[in-house]
C-alpha positions as CSV (number, residue, x, y, z in Angstrom):
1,X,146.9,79.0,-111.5
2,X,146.2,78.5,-107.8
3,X,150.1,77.1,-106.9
4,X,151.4,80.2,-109.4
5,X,149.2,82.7,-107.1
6,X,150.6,80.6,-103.9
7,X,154.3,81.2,-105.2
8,X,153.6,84.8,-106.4
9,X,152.8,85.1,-102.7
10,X,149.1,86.0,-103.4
11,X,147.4,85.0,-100.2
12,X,143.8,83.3,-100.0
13,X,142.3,84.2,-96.6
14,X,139.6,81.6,-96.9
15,X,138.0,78.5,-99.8
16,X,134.5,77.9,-98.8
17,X,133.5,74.9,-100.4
18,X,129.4,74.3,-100.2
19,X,129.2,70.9,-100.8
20,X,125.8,69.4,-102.6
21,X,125.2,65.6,-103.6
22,X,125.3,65.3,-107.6
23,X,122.0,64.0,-107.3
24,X,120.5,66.8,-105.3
25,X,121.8,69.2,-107.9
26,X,120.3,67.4,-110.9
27,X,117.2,67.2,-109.3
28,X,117.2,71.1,-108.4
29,X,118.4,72.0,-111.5
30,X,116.3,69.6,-114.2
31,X,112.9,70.4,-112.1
32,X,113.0,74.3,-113.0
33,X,110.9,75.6,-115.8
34,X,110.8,79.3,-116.9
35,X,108.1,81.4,-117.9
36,X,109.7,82.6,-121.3
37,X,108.4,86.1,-122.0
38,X,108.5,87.0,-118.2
39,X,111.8,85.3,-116.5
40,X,109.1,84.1,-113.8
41,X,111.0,80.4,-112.4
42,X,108.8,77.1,-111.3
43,X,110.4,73.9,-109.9
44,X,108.3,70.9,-110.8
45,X,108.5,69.8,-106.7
46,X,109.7,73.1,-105.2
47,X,108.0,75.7,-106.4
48,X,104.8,74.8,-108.7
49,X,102.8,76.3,-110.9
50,X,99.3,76.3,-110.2
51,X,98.6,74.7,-113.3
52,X,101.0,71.8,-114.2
53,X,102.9,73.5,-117.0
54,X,101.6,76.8,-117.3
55,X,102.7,79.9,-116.1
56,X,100.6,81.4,-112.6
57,X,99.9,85.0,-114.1
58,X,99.6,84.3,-118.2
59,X,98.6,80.9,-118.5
60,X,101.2,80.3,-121.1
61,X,103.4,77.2,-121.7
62,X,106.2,76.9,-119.0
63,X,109.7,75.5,-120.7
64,X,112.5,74.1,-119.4
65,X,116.3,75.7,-120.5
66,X,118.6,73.5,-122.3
67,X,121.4,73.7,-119.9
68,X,118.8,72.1,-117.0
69,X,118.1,69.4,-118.7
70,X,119.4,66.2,-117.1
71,X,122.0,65.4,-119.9
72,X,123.4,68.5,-119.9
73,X,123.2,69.0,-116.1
74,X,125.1,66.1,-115.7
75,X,128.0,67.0,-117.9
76,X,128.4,70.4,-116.7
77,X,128.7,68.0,-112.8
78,X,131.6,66.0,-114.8
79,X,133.6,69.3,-116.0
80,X,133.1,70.3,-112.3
81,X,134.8,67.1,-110.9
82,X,137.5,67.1,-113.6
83,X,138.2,70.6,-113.4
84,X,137.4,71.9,-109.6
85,X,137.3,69.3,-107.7
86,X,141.1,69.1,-107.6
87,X,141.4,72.9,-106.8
88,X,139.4,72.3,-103.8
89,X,141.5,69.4,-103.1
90,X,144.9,71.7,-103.3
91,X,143.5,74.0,-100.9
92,X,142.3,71.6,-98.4
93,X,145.8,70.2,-98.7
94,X,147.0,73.7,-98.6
95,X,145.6,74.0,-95.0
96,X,146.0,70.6,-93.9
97,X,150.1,71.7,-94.2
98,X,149.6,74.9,-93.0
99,X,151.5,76.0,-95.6
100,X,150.2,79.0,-95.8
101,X,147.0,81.2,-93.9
102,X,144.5,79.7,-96.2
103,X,141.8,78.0,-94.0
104,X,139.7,75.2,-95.6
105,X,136.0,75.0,-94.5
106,X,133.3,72.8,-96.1
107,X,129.6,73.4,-95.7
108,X,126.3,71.6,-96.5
109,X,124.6,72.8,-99.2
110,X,121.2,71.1,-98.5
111,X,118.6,72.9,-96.4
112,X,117.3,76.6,-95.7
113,X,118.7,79.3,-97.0
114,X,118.8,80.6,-93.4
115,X,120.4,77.4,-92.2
116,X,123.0,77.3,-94.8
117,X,123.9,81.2,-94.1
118,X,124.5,80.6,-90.8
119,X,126.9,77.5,-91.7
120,X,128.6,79.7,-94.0
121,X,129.0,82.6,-91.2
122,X,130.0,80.4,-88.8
123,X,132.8,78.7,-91.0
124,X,133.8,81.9,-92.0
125,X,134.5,82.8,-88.5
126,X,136.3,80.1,-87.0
């Protein structure tokens, strides 16, 4: 899709890529547990409950989603390599050639929020 929108002379300003260890991502994403009948979201190391397991306000059992548990985490992380990885790839390429005005910029996803905004505006600008 991307080289058909590159020959149909659709031009991409900008691909951001925000780039997070595998491991950093499993850990994020397999720590959350969700307050069912609220929404309310805990991290095991980030963000706990008061009470190990049980939600701040209700007291109630915390659970954790199927799709952040490690197994699944980890094979939505394998379609992502498979899949966009090599898109990401054909736009760094893309601007490598300078082919065409599409800039490639990659930023660190680990750290603060604020820290990682400014990244992002700052690669954005260049």
């Amino acid at each position: 899709q991307a080289e058909a929108m590159l020959n149909e002379g659709v031009e991409i300003d900008h691909v951001l890529e925000i780039a997070v260890d595998d491991e950093e991502i499993v850990k994020r994403l397999s720590g959350r547990r969700v307050h069912p009948g609220s929404g309310r979201v805990y991290h095991v190391v980030y963000n706990p409950p008061k009470a190990e397991g049980k939600d701040d306000a209700t007291g109630e059992d915390l659970v954790q989603r199927d799709d952040d548990q490690e197994e699944t985490v980890r094979k939505r992380l394998e379609v992502y390599h498979q899949q966009t990885a090599p898109l990401v790839d054909f736009y760094k390429d893309i601007a490598a050639k300078g082919e065409a005005k599409t800039r490639y910029s990659r930023v660190e996803g680990v750290g603060s929020v604020e820290d990682i905004t400014a990244a992002v505006m700052a690669a954005l600008k260049q």
